[in-house]
C-alpha positions as CSV (number, residue, x, y, z in Angstrom):
1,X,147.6,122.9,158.5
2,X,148.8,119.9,156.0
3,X,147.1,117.7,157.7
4,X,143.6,120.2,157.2
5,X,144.4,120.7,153.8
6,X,144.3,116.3,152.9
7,X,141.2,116.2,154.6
8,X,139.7,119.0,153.0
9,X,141.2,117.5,149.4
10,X,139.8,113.8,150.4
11,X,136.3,115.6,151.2
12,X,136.5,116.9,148.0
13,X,137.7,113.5,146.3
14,X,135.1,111.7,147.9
15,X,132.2,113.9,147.1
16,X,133.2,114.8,143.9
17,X,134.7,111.7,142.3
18,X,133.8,108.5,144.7
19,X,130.4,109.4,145.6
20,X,129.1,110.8,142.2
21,X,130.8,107.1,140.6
22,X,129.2,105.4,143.0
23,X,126.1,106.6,142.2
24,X,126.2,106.1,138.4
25,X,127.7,102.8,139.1
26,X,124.4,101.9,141.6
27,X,121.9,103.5,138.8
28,X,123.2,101.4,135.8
29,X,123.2,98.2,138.1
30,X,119.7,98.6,138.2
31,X,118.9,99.6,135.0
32,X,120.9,96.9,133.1
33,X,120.3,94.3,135.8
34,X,117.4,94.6,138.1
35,X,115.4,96.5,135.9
36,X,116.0,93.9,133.5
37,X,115.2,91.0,136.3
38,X,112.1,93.2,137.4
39,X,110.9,92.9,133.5
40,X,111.2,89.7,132.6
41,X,110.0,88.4,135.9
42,X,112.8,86.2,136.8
43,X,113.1,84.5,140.2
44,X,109.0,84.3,140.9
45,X,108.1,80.6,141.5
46,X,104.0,79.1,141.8
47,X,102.3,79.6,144.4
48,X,98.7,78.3,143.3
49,X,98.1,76.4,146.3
50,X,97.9,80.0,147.6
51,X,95.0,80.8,144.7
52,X,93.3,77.4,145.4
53,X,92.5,78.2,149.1
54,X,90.7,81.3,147.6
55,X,88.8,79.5,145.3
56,X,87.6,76.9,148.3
57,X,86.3,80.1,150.5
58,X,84.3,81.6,147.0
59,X,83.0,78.3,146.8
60,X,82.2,77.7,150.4
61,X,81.4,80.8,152.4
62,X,78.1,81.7,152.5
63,X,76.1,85.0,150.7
64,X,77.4,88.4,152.0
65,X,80.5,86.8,153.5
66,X,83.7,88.6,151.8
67,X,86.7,86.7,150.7
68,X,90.5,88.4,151.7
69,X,93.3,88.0,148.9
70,X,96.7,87.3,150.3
71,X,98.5,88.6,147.9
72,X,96.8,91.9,147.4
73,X,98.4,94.6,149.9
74,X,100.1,91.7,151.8
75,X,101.8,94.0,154.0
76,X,98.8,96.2,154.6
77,X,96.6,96.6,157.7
78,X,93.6,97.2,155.8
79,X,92.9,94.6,153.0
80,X,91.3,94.4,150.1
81,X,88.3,92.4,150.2
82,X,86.1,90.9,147.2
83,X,82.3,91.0,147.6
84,X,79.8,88.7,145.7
85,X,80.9,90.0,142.7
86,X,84.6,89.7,142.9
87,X,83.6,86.0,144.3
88,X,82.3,84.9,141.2
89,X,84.4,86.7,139.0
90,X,87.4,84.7,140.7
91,X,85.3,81.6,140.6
92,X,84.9,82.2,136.7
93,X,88.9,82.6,136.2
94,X,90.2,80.1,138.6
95,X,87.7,77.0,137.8
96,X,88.4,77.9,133.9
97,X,92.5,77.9,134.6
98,X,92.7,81.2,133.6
99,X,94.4,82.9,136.7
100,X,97.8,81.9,138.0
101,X,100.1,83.3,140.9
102,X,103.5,83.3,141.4
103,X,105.9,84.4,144.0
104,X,109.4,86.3,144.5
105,X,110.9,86.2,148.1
106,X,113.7,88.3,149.1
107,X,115.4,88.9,152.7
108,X,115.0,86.2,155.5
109,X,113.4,85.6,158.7
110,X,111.5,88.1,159.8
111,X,113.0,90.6,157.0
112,X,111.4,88.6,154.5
113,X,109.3,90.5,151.5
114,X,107.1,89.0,149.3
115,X,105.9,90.4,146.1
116,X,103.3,88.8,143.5
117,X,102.8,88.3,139.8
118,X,99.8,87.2,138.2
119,X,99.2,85.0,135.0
120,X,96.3,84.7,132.1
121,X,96.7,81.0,132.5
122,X,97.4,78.7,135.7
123,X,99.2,76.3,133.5
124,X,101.7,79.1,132.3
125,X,101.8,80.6,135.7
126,X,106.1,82.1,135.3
127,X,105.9,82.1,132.1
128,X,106.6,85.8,130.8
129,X,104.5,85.9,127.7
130,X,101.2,85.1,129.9
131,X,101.8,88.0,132.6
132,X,99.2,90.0,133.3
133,X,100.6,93.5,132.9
134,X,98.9,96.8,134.8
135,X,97.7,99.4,132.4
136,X,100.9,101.4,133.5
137,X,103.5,98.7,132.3
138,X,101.3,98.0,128.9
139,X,101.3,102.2,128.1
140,X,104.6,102.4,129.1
141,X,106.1,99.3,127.7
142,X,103.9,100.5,124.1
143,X,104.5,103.9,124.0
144,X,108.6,103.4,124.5
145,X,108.1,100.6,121.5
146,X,105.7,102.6,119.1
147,X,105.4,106.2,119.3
148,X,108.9,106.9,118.2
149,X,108.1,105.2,114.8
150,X,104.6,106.6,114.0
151,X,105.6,109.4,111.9
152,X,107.9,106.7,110.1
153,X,105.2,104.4,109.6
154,X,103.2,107.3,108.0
155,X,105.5,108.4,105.6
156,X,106.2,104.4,104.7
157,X,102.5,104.6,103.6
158,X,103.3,107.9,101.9
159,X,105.6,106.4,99.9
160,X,108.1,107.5,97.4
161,X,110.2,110.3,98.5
162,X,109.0,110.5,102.0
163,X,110.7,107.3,102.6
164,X,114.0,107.2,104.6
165,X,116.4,104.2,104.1
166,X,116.8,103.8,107.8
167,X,112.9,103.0,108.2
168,X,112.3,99.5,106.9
169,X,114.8,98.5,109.6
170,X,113.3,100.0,112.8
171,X,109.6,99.3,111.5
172,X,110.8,95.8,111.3
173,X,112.5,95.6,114.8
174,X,109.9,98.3,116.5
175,X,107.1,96.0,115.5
176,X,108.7,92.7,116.3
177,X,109.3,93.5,119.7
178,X,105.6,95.2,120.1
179,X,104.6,91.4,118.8
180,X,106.5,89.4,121.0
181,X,105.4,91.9,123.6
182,X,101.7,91.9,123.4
183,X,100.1,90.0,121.1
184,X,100.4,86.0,123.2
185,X,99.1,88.3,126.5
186,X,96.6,89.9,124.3
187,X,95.5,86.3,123.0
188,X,95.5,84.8,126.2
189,X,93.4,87.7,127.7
190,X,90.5,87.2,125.7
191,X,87.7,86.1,128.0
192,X,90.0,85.6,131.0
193,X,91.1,89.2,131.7
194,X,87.6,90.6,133.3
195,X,87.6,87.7,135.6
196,X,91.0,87.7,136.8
197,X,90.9,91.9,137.3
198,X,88.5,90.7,140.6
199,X,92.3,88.7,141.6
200,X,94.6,91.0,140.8
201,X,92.9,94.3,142.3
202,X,90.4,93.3,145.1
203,X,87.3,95.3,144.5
204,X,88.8,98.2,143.3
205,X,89.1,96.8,139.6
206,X,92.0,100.0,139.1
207,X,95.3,99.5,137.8
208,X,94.5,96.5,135.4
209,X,91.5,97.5,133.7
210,X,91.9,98.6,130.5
211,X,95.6,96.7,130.0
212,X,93.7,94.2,127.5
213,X,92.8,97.1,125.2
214,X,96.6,98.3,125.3
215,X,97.4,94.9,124.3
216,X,95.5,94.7,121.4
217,X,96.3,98.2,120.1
218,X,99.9,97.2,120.6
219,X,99.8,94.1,119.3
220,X,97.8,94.9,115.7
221,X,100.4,98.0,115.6
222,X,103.0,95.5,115.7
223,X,101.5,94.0,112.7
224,X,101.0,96.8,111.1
225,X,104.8,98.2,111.1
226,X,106.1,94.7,109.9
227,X,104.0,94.4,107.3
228,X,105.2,98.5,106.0
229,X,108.8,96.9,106.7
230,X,108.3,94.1,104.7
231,X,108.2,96.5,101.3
232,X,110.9,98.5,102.5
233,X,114.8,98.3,102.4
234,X,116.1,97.0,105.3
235,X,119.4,98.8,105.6
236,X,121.4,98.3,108.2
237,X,124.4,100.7,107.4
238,X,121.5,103.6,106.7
239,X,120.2,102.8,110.4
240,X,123.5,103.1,111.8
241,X,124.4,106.3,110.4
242,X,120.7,107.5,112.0
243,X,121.3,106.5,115.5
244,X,124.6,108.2,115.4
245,X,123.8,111.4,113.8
246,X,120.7,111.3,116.4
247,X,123.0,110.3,119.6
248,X,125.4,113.3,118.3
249,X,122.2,115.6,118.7
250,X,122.4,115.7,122.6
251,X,124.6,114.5,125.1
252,X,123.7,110.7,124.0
253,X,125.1,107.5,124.9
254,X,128.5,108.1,123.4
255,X,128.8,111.5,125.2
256,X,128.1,110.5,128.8
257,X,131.1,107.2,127.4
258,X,133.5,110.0,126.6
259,X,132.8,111.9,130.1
260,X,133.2,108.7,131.8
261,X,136.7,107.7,130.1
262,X,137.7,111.7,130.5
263,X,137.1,111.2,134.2
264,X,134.4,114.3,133.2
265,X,132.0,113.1,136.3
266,X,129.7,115.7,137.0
267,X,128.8,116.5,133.3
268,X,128.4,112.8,133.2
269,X,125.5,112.4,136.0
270,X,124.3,115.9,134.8
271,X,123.9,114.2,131.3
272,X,122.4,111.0,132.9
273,X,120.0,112.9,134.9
274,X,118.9,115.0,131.6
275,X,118.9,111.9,129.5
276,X,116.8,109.9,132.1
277,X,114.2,113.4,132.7
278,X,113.4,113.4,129.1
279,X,113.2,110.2,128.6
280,X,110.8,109.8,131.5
281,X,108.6,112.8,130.2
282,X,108.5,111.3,126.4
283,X,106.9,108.1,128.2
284,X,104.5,110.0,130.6
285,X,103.2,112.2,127.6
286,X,103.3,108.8,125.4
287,X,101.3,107.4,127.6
288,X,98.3,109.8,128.1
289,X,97.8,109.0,123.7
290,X,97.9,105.4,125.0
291,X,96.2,105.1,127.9
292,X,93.4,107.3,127.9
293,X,92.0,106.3,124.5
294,X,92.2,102.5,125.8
295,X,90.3,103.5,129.0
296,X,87.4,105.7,127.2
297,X,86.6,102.4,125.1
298,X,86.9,100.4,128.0
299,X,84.6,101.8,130.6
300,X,82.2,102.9,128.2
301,X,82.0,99.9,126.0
302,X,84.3,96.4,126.1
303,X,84.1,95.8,129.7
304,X,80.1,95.7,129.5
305,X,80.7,92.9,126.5
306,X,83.4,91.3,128.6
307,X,81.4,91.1,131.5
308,X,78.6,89.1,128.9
309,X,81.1,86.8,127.9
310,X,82.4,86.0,131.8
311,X,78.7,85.5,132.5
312,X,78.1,82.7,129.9
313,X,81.3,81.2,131.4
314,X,79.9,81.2,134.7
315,X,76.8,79.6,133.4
316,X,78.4,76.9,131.5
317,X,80.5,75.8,135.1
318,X,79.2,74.0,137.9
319,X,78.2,76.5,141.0
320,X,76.3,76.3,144.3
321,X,73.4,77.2,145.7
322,X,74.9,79.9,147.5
323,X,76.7,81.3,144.3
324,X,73.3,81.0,142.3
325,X,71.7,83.6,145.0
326,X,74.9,86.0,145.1
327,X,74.9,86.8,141.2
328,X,70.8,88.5,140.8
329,X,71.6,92.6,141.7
330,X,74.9,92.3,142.2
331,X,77.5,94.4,140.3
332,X,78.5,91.5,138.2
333,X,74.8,91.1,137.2
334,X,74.6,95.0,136.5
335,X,77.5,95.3,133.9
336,X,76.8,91.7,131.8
337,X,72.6,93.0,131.6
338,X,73.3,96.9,130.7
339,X,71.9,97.1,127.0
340,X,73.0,100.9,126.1
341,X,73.7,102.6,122.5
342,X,77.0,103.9,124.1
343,X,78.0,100.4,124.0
344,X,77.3,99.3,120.4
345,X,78.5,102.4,119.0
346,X,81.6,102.5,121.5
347,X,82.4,99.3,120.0
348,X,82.2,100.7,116.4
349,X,84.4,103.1,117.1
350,X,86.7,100.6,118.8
351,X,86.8,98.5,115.4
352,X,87.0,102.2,113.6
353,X,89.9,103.1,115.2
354,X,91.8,99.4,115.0
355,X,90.7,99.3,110.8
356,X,91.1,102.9,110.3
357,X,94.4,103.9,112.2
358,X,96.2,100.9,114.0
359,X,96.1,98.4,110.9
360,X,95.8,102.0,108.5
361,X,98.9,100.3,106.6
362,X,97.0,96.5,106.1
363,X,93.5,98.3,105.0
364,X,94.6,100.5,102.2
365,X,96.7,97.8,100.5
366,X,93.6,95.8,101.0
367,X,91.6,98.7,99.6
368,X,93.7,99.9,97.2
């Protein structure tokens, strides 16, 4: 009966306590270490050799021949494969040096995995400001950074007693970090980004199209909340009162510390799981404000002017015979000769919307 009863109390220890700890422990490994790793993109080495025996077969293989990408589902048994189109797109990006590919390896032998990052310039390839992010890192990675201050930012240009002394300070660092963030991808994406989508996504053209609109929104809206921070207070004992008095509002940081050190473990991952769930549905609904506007202006407008400009590149580069008969009627062709009012007056309401609302704060000081 004793002996029942200790493994009925270890059962209980284990499940309870040790397996619950274990957990939190495993979660806030990856959060404040692989997550971290997985961000910055460290480990990945070059690998253009890889992107250099492309360029040879976009070159080289004759008209209606496809051209496989090694890197793009790797581990799939159907591939994506670029056409004509995504041929001289890559041509464009990789004889201009504006595509380059690195690799991380993890496991050995035959356990080995491979996973791939893409750059805005081969010379940069690993370098973290040049890495060409998928329109679900840019929302994300902008909504987490911005949203949270708009309504601060709009009662900075308010003014008087709508202003908080805790704002100058996040303005300052919420648009700093969107700077650092976007604005050197945003500048290295001009011209290069179009091409390089035919590298990074096959044919498909999906999860990196509209990324280089995000960027630039981000970037100017970085500008924008340093220059509101610049003619505020920058108090940093006022800031520190906020993010307590906002941490005491829920569970918070501090609470799931105190749960911890009181051995409180379920409340703990209760309060992890709850902190985690809304944070995760604050960035999803962040992102549809983010993402969506970026995509309307780029399918309807800036990719048909993007595809212009990759087609004077391609013009001003030495090509083949071969390349010279794939580009008449092919999709490439199509988007750079649209002509369409939807495109002009999309891109007035792209510049309406980056005057008007993104660098709001810049225009009316200018205005006023």
């Amino acid at each position: 009966m004793k002996r029942k009863i200790n493994y009925a109390l270890s059962a209980v220890w284990f499940f309870v306590v040790v397996l619950p700890a274990q957990m939190l422990g495993h979660f806030l490994r990856w959060v404040f270490l692989s997550g971290i790793e997985n961000f910055l993109g460290l480990g990945y080495k070059p690998c253009n050799e890889m992107a250099d025996a492309v360029l040879e077969k976009c070159i080289d293989l004759p008209v209606g021949s496809t051209v496989r990408l090694p890197w793009v589902n790797s581990h799939a048994q159907i591939t994506e494969l670029m056409d004509g189109s995504g041929r001289l797109y890559a041509y464009v990006a990789m004889a201009s040096g504006w595509f380059g590919l690195a690799v991380k390896e993890t496991g050995k032998g035959r356990d080995v995995k491979r996973t791939y990052r893409y750059y805005y310039r081969r010379s940069l390839t690993g370098n973290w400001f040049a890495e060409i992010w998928s329109v679900w890192k840019s929302g994300f990675v902008s909504a987490a950074l911005a949203l949270p201050f708009v309504d601060m930012a709009r009662h900075a240009v308010r003014g008087g007693s709508h202003v908080e002394p805790h704002y100058g300070l996040l303005l300052l660092v919420s648009g700093l970090l969107l700077i650092v963030c976007f604005l050197p991808r945003a500048i290295l994406g001009r011209g290069a980004h179009l091409p390089s989508l035919a590298l990074v996504n096959g044919s498909s053209l999906g999860g990196y199209g509209c990324a280089q609109v995000i960027n630039w929104g981000a970037a100017l809206g970085g500008v924008s909340y340093v220059f509101l921070a610049m003619g505020l207070e920058l108090n940093i004992s006022a800031t520190a009162s906020y993010i307590a008095a906002f941490d005491d509002k829920s569970v918070g940081v501090a609470g799931l510390l105190e749960m911890v050190a009181s051995l409180e473990l379920l409340d703990a991952m209760k309060g992890v799981f709850n902190l985690v769930l809304g944070l995760a549905a604050y960035a999803v609904f962040g992102m549809l404000w983010t993402v969506i506007p970026a995509a309307v202006f780029w399918y309807v407008s800036l990719r048909f002017m993007a595809a212009r400009k990759a087609k004077a590149k391609l013009e001003s580069l030495p090509y083949s015979e071969a390349q010279a008969k794939m580009f008449p009627g092919s999709d490439f062709d199509v988007l750079a000769g649209t002509r369409a009012p939807q495109i002009f007056f999309g891109f007035l309401a792209y510049i309406g919307v980056v005057v008007g609302i993104v660098l709001h704060p810049i225009t009316m000081s200018i205005v006023g």
